[in-house]
Residue frames relative to the residue before (quaternion, step in Angstrom):
aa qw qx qy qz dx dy dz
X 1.0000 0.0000 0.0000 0.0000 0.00 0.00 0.00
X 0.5272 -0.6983 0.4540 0.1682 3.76 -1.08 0.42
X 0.1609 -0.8899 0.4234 0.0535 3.28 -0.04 1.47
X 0.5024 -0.7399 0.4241 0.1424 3.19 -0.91 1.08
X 0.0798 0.7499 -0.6567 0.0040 3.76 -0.31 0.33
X 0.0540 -0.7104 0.7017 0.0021 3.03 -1.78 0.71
X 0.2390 -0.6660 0.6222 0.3350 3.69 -1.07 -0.49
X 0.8405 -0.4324 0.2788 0.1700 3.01 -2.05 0.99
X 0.4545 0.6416 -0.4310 0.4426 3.73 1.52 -0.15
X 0.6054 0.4459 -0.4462 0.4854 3.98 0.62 -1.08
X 0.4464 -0.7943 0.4025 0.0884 3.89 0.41 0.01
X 0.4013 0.7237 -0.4406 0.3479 3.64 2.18 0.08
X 0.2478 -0.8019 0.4966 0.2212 3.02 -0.66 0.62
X 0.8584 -0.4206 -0.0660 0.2862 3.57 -1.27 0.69
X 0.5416 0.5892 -0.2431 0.5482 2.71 1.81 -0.84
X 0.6273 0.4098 -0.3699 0.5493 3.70 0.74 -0.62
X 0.5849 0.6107 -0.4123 0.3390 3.58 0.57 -0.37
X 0.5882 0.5021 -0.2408 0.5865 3.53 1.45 -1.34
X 0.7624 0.3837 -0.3715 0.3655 3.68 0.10 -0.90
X 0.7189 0.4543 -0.3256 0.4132 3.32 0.82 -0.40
X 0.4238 -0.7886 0.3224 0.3075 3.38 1.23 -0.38
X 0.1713 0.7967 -0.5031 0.2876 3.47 1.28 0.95
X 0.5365 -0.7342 0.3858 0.1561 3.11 -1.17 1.06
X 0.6127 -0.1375 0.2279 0.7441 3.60 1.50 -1.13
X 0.3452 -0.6006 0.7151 0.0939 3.17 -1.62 0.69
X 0.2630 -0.6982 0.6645 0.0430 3.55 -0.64 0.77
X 0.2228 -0.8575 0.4634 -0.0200 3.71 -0.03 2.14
X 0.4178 -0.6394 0.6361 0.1095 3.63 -0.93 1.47
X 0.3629 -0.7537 0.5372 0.1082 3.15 -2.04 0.80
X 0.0667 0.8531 -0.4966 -0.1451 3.69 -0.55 0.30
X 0.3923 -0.7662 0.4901 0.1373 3.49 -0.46 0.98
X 0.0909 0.7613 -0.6226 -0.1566 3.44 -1.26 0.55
X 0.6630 0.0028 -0.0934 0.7427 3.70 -0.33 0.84
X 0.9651 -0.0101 0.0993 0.2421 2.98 -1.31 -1.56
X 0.5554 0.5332 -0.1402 0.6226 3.09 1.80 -1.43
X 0.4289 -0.4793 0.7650 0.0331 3.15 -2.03 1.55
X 0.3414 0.5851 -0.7307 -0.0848 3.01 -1.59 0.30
X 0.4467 -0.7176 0.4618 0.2686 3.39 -1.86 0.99
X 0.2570 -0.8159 0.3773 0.3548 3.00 -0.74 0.90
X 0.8022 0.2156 -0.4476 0.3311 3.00 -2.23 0.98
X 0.5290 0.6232 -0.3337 0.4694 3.27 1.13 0.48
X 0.7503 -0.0360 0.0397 0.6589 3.45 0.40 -1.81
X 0.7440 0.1621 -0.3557 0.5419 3.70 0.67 0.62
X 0.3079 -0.5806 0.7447 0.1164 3.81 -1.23 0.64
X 0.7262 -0.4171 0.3977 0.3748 3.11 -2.33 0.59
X 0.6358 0.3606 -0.4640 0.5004 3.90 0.02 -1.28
X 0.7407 0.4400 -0.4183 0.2877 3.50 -0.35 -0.92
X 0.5463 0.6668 -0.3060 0.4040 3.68 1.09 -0.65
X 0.7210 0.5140 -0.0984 0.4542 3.21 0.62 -1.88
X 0.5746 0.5645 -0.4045 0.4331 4.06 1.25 -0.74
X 0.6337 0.6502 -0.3010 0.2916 2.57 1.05 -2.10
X 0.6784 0.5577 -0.2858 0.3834 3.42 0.92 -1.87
X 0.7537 0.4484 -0.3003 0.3751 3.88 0.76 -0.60
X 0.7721 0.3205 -0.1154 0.5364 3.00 1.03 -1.16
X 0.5170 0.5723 -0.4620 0.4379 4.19 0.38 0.22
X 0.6211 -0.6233 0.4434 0.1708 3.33 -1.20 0.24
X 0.7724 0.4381 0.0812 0.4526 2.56 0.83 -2.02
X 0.4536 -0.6923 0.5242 0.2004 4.30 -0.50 0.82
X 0.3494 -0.6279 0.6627 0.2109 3.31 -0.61 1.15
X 0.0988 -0.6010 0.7927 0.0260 2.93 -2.30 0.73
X 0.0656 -0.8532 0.5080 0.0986 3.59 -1.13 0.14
X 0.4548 -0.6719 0.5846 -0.0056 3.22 -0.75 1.10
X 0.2558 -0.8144 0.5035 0.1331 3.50 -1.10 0.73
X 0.7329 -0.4386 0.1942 0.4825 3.91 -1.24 0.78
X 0.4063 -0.6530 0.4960 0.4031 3.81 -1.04 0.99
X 0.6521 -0.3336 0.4708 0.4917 3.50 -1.76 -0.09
X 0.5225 0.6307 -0.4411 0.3670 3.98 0.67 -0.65
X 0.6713 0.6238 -0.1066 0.3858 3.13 0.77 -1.97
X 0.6762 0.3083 -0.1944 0.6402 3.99 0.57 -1.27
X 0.6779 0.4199 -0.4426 0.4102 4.18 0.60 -0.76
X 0.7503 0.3943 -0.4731 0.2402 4.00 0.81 -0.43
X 0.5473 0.6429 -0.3925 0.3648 3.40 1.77 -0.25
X 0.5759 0.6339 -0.3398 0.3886 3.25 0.95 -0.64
X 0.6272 0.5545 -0.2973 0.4591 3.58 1.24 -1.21
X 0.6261 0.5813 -0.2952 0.4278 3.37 0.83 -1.51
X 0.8593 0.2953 -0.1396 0.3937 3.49 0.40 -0.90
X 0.3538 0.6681 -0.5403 0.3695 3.99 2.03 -0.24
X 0.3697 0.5765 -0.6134 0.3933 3.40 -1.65 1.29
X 0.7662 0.3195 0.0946 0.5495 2.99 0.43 -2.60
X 0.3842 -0.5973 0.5880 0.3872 3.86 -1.16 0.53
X 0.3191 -0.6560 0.6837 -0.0201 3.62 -1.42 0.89
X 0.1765 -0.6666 0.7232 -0.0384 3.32 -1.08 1.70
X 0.1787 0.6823 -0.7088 0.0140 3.62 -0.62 0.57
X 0.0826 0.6934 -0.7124 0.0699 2.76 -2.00 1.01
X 0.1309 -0.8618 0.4777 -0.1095 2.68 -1.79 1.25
X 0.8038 -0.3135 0.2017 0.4635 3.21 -1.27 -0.14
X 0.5801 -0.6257 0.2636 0.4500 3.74 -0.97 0.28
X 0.5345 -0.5833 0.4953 0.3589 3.65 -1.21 0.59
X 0.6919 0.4387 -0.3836 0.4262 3.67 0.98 0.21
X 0.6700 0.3255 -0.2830 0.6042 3.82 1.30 -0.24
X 0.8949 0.0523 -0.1233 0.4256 3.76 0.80 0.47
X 0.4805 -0.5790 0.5736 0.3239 3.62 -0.91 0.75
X 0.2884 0.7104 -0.6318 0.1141 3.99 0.17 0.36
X 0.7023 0.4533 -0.3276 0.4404 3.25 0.66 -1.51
X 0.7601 0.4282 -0.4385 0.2160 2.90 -0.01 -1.23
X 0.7878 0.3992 -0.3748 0.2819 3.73 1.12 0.14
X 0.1852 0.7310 -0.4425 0.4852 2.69 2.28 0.72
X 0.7445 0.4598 -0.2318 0.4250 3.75 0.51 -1.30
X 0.7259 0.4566 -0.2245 0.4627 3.39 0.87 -0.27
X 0.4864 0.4860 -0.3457 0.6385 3.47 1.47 -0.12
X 0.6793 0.4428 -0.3182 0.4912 3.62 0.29 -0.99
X 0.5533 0.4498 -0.4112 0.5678 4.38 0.65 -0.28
X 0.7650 0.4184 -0.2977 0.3888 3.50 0.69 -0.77
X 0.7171 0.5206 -0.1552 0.4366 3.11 0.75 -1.21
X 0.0481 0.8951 -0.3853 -0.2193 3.60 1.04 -0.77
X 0.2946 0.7296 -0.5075 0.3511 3.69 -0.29 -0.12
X 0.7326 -0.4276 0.3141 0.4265 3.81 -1.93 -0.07
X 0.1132 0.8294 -0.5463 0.0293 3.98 0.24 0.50
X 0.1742 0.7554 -0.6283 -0.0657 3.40 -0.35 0.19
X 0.2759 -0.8159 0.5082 0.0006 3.33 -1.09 0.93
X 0.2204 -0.8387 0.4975 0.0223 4.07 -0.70 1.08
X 0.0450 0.6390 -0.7203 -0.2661 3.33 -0.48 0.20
X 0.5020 -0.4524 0.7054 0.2140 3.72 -1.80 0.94
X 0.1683 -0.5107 0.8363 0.1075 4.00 -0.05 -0.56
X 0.7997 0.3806 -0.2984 0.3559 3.96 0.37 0.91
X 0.1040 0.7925 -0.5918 -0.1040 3.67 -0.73 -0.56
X 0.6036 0.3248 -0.5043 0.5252 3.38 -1.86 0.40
X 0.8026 0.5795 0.0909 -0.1081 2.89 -1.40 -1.64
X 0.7804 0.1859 0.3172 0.5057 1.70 -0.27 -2.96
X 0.4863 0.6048 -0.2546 0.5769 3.29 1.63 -1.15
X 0.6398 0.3575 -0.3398 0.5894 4.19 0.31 -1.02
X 0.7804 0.2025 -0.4699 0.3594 3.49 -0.79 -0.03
X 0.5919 0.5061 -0.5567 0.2891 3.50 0.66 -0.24
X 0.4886 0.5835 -0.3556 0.5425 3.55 1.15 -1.17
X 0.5498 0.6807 -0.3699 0.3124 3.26 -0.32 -0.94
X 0.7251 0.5401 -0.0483 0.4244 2.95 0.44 -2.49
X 0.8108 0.4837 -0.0396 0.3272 3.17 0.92 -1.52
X 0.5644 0.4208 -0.3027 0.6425 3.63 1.81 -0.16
X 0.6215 0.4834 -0.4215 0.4500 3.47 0.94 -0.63
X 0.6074 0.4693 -0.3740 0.5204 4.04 1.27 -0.11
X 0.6288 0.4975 -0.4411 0.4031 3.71 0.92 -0.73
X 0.5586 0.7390 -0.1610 0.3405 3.18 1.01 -0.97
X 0.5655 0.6278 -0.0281 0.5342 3.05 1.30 -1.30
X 0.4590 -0.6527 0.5029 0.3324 3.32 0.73 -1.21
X 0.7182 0.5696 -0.3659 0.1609 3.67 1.20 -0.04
X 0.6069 -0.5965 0.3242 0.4133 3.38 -0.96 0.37
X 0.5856 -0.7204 0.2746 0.2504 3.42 -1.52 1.21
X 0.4406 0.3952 -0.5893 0.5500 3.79 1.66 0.53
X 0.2037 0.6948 -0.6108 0.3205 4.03 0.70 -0.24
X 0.9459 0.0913 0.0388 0.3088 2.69 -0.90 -2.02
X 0.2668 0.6978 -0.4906 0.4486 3.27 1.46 0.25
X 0.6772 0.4991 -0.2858 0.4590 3.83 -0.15 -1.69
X 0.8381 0.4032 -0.2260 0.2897 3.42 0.38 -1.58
X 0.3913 0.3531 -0.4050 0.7471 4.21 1.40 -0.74
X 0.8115 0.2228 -0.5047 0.1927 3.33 -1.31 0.07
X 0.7497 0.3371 -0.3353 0.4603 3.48 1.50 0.35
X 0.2911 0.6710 -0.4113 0.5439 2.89 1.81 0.86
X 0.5476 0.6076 -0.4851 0.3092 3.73 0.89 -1.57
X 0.8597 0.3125 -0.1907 0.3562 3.16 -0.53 -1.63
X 0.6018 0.5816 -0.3291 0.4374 3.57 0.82 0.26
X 0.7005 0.5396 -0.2216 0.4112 3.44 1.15 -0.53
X 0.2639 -0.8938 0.3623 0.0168 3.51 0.00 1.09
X 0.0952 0.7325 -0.6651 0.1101 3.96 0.08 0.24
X 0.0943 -0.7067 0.6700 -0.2070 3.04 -1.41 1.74
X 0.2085 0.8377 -0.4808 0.1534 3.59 -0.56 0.78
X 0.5199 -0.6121 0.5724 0.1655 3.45 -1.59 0.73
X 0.0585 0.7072 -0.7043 -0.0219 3.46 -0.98 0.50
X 0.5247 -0.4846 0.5741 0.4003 3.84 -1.56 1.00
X 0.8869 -0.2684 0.0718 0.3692 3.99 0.35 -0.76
X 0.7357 -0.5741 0.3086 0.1844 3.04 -0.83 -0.16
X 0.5203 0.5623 -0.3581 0.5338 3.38 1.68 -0.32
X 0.7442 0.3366 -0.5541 0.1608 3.40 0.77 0.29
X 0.4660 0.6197 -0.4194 0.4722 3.26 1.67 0.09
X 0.5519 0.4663 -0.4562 0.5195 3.66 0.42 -0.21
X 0.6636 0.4348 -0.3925 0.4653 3.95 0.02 -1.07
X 0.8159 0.3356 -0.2461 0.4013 3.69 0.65 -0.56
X 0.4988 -0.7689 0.2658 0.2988 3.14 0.93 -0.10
X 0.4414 0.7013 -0.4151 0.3756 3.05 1.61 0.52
X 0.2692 0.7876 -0.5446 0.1034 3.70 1.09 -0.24
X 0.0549 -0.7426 0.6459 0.1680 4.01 0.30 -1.36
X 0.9124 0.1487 0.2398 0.2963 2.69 -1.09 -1.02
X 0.6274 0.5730 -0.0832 0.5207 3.06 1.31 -1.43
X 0.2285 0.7743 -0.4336 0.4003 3.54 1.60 0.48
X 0.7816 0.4783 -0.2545 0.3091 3.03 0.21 -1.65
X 0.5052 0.7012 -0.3247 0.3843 3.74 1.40 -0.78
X 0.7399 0.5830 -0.2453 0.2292 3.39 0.56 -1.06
X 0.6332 0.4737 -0.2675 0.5505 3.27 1.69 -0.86
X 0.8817 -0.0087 -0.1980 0.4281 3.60 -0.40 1.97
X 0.2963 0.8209 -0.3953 0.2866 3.09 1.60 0.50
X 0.4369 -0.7845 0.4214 0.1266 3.75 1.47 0.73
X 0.6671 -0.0565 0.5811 0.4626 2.58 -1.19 -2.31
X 0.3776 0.6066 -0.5851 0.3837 3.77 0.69 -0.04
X 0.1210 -0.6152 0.7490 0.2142 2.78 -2.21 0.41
X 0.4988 -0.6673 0.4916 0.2535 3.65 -0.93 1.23
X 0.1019 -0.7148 0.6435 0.2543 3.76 -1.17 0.48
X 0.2782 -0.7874 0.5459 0.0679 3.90 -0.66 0.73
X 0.1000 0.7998 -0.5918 0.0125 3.54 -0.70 0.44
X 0.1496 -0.9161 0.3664 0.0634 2.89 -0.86 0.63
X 0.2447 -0.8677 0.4106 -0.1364 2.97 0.10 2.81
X 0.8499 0.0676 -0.1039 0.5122 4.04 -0.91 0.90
X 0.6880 -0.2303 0.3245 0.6068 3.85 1.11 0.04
X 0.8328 0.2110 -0.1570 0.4871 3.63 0.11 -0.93
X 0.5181 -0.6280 0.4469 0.3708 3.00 -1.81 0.95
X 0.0542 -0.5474 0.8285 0.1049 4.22 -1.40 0.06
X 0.5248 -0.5243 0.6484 0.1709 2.56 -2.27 0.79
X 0.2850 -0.7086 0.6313 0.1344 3.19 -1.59 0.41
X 0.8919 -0.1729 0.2720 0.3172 3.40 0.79 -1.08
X 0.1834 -0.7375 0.6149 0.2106 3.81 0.16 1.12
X 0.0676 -0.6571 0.7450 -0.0932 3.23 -1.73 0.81
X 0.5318 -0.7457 0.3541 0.1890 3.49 -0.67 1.36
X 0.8310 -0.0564 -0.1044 0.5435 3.61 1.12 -0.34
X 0.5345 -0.5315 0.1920 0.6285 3.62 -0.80 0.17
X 0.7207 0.4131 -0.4258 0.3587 3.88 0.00 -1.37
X 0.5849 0.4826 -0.5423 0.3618 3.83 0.39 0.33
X 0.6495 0.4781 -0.3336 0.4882 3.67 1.37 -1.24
X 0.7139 0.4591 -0.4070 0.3376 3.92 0.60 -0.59
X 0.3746 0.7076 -0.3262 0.5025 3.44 1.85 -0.26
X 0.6880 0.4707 -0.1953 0.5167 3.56 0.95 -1.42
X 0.7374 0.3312 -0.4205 0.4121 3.47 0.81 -0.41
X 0.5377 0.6955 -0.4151 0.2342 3.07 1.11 -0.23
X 0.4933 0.6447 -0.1466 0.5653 3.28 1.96 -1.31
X 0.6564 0.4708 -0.3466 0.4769 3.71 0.27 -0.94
X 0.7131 0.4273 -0.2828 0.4783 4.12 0.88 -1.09
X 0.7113 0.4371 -0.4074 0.3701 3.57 0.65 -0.59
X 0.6200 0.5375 -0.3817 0.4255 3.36 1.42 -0.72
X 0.6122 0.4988 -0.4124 0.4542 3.57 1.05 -0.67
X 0.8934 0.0255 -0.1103 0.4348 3.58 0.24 -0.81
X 0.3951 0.6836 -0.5632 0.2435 3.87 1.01 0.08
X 0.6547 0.4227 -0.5129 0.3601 3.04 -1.19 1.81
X 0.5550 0.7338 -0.1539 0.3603 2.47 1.32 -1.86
X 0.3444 -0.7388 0.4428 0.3735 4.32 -0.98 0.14
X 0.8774 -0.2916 0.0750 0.3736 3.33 -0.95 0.19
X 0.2249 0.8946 -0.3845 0.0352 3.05 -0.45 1.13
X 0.7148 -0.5901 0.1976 0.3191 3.58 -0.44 0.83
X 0.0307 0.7887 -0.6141 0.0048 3.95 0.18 0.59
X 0.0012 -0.7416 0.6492 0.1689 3.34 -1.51 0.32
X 0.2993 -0.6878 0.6135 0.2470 4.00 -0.33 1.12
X 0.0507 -0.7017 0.7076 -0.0659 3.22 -1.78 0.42
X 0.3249 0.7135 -0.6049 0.1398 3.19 -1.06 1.45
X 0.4646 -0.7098 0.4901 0.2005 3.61 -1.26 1.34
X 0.8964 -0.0980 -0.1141 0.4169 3.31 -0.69 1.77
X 0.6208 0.3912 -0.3050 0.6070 4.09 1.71 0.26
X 0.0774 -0.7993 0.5926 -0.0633 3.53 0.37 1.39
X 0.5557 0.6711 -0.2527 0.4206 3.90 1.28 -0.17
X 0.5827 0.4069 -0.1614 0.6847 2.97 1.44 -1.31
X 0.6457 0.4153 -0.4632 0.4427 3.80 0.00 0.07
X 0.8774 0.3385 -0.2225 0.2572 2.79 0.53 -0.92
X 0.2390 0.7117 -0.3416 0.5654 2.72 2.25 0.48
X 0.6981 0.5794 -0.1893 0.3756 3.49 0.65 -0.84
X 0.7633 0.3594 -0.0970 0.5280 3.10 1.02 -1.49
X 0.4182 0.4475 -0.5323 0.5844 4.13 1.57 0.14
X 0.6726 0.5872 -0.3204 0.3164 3.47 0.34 -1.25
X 0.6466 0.4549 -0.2693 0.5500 4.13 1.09 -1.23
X 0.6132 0.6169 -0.3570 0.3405 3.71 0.73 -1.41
X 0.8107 0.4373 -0.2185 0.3222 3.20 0.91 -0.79
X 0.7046 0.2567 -0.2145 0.6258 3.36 1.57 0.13
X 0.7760 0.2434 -0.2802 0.5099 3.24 1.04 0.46
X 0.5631 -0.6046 0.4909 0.2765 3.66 -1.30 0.86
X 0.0376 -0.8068 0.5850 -0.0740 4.16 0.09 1.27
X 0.2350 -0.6337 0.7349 0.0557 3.51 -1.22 1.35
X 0.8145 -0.1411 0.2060 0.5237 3.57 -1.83 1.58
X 0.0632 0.7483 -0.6598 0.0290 4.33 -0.30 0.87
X 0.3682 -0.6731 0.6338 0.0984 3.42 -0.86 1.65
X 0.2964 -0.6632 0.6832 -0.0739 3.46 -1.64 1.05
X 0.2507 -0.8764 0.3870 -0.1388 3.67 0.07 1.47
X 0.1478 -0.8140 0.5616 0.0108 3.75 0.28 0.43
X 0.0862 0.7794 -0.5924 -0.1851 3.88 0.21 0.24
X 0.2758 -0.8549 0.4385 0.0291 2.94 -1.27 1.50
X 0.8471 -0.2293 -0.2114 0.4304 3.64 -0.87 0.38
X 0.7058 0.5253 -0.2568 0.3999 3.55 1.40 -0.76
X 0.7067 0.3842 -0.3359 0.4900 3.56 0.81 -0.43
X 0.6924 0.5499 -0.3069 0.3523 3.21 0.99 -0.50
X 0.1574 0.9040 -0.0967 0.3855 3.28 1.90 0.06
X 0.7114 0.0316 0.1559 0.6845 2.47 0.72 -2.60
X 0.4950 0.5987 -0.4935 0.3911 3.95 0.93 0.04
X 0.2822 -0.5727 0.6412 0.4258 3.49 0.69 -1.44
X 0.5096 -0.2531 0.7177 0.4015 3.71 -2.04 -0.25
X 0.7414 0.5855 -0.2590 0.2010 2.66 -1.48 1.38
X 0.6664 0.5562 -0.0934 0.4877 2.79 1.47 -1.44
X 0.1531 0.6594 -0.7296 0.0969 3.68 -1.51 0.58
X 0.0781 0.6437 -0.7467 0.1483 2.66 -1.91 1.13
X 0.3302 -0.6439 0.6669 0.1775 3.58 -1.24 -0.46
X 0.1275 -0.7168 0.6843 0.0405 3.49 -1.74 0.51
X 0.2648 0.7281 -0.6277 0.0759 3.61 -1.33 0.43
X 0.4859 -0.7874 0.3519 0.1417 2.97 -1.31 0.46
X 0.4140 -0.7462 0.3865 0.3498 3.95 0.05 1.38
């Protein structure tokens, strides 16, 4: 069967990892000051989120080493191996995904999502629920890559300084001049984040996302959403009572972004992802 690998950006946590049947998770880094930690490994969400209040020092983060993607690959050489990942524009993963795979040789196939959090979990997702199935790893290749540009991941953030401090802003430049009290809406279109929309408080902007999903898929039949927010599990789930009702939701996944996205999201954030 075709094992699935991802990395630690889609944010499922372990238990979602078993139910879904992912082979390995390929584990991001997040630095404070001096000290590395990996994430979900030597640091967890609560621990993350303290860190964020009570440390000095701004996390940065850094992506799995060529070591890291070359010992999963060994562990699992035999079986063909779909890995996918975050986007090649919001992280060096692949590229040390690609460089493990030269080393490692064997069936690798490799995705960029053009996504993360989320957007990145339902593609996985999508994709064990085909290994599973029985299909073959150009299969499910063909199918995530016509899934990519189709998969949508919309989200609120309290602000913006933490995407600026990380450098993930993009586009999302333009937001900063008079951004007040606004809350930014962020999506995240071809790999890179773009703004969508200032919105004056959060429960008006999570309202807006609510609007943005029915227009994308209200009518449409059942289809799989996965909300996502970084330390406001209320507000999601505010979100997802709030979608249920105007939209037709398959088994909705609940997301926790964990030490790396949340990083650049801030505490706070919530959004959702699915796929038109």
């Amino acid at each position: 069967m075709v094992k699935i690998v991802t990395d630690s950006t889609c944010d499922l946590s372990k238990q979602q990892v078993e139910q879904f049947g992912l082979a390995a998770v390929a584990r991001l880094y997040v630095r404070f000051g001096k000290k590395t930690y990996q994430d979900g490994v030597t640091i967890d969400n609560g621990q993350f989120y303290t860190m964020l209040k009570t440390n000095p020092n701004f996390p940065s983060t850094s992506q799995p080493s060529v070591g890291d993607f070359a010992h999963i690959y060994q562990t699992l050489k035999g079986e063909p191996i779909v890995s996918i990942h975050v986007s090649r524009d919001l992280s060096g993963t692949i590229a040390s995904a690609e460089a493990a795979r030269d080393m490692a040789g064997g069936d690798i196939t490799i995705i960029d999502s053009r996504n993360v959090n989320a957007g990145l979990a339902l593609l996985v997702i999508t994709a064990a629920a085909m290994a599973q199935q029985g299909a073959t790893a150009p299969q499910i290749k063909t199918e995530i890559e016509s899934l990519v540009p189709r998969t949508r991941l919309i989200f609120v953030v309290e602000t913006l300084e933490n995407l600026r401090r990380g450098g993930r802003i993009g586009a999302a430049q333009a937001f900063l001049g008079g951004m007040l009290q606004f809350k930014p809406i962020i999506a995240v279109k071809g790999g890179h984040l773009e703004p969508v929309e200032r919105v004056r408080t959060m429960a008006k902007a999570v309202t807006r996302l609510k609007e943005i999903a029915v227009q994308d898929l209200g009518g449409a039949s059942e289809r799989q959403v996965a909300f996502m927010h970084a330390n406001a599990p209320s507000a999601a789930e505010g979100l997802m009572v709030a979608c249920s009702q105007q939209l037709k939701l398959k088994e909705p996944v609940i997301i926790e972004a964990g030490p790396v996205v949340a990083t650049h999201s801030g505490p706070g954030a919530v959004g959702l992802a699915y796929i038109v």
